[in-house]
C-alpha positions in Angstrom: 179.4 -35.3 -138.8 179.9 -31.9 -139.8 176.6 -30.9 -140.6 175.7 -32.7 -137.2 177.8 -30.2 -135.2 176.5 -27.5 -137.6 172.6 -28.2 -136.1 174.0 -28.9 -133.0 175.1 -25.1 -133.0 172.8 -23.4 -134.0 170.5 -25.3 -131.9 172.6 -24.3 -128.7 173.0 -20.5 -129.8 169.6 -20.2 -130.2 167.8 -17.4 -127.7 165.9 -20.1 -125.8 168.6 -22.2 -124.9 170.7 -19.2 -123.5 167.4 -17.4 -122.0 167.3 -20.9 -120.1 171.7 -21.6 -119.4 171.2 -18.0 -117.8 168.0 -18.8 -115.8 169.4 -22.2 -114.0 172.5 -20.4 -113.2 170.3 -17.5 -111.6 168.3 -19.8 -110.0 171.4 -21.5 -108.8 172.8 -18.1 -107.1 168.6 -18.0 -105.8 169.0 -21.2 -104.3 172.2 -20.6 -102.3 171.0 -17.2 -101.3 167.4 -18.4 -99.8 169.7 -21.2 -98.1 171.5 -19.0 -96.6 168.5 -17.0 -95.3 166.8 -20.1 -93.6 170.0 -21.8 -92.2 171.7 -18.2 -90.8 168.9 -16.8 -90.1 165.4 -18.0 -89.8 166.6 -21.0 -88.1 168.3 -19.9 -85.1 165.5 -16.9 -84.9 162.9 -19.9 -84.8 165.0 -22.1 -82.2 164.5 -18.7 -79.6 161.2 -19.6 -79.9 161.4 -23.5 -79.9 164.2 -23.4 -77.1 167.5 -22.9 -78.7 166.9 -26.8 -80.5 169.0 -27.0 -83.1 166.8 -28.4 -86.2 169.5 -30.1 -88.2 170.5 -32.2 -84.9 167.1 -33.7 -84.6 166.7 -37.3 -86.0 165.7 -40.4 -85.1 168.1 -43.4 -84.3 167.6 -46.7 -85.6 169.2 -49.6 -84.2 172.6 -48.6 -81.8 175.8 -48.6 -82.4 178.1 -45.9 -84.2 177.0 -46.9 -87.7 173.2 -47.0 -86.7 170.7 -45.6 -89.6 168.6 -42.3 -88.6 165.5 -40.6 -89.7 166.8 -37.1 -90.0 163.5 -35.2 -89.7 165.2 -31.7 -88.7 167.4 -31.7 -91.8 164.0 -32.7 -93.5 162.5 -29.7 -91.5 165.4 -26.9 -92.2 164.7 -28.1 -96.4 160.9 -27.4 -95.9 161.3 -24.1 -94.5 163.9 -23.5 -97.6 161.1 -24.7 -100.0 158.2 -22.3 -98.2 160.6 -19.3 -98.4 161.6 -19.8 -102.1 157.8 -20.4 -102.7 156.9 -17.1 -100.6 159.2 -15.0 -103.5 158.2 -16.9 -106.2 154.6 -15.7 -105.7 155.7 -12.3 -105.0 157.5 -12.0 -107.9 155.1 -13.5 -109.6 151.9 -11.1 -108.7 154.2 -8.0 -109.3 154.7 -8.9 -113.1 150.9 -9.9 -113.4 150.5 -6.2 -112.1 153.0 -4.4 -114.4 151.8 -6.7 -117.4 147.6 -5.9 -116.1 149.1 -2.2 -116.2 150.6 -2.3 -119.5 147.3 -3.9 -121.0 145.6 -1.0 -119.7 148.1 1.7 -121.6 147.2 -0.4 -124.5 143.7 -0.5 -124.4 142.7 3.2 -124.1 141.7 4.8 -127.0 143.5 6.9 -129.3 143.8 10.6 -129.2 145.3 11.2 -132.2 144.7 9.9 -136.0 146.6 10.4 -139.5 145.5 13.2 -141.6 144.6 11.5 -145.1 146.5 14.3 -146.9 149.4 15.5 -145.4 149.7 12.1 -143.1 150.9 14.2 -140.1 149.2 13.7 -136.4 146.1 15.0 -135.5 143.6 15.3 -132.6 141.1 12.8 -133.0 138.5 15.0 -133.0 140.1 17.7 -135.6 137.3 18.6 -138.3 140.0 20.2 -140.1 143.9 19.6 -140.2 146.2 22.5 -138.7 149.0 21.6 -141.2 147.4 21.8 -144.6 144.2 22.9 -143.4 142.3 20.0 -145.7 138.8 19.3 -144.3 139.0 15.9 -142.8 135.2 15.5 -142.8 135.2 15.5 -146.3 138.1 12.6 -146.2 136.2 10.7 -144.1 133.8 10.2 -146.8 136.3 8.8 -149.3 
């Protein structure tokens, strides 16, 4: 048992697992944010335009009575919307980081403008014919 708990712990302490305890809960906070958005915002903005109809009070009654079942389509409505918005800034976020990772590829890729002197092993201009520290003649390294 004790070496059970043992893998269990090191298991759940491992980087991943709290990279992805710290993600739901963010995603959590998200979720109640973009909520929030659509329900006190973009919904009564939208019912100016639809004529002040309340979306979560649209539905469709089955059978009468107080206890009849109902199709709520509005509620069904108000959790599209929701979905479209979080969608929206998940592709936004999305295309910045393939720019700043596109970017960084970029840095990486260009070519160096320095290189190691094979003597004294300080840094050098790339195209040094001789080294400005212990004057060595680097074409005669390069030969080596």
């Amino acid at each position: 048992m004790k070496k059970f708990l043992g893998e269990f712990k090191k298991f759940a302490l491992k980087g991943n697992m709290i990279d992805l305890a710290v993600g739901m809960i963010v995603g959590s906070a998200f979720t109640s944010i973009v909520g929030s958005l659509v329900n006190d915002i973009f919904m009564p903005l939208l019912s100016i335009f639809t004529g002040k109809i309340n979306f979560d009070a649209l539905m469709i009654v089955l059978g009468s009575g107080d206890n009849a079942a109902t199709i709520n389509y509005g509620t069904f409505l108000t959790q599209l919307i929701n979905f479209l918005v979080v969608s929206f800034v998940i592709f936004l976020l999305v295309r910045q980081i393939n720019k700043l990772q596109r970017s960084h590829e970029k840095e990486e890729s260009k070519e160096p403008t320095e290189k190691e002197c094979p003597y004294c092993k300080t840094q050098i201009s790339i195209h040094a014919t001789r080294c400005p520290h212990c004057t060595s003649l680097l074409d005669e390294a390069d030969k080596i």
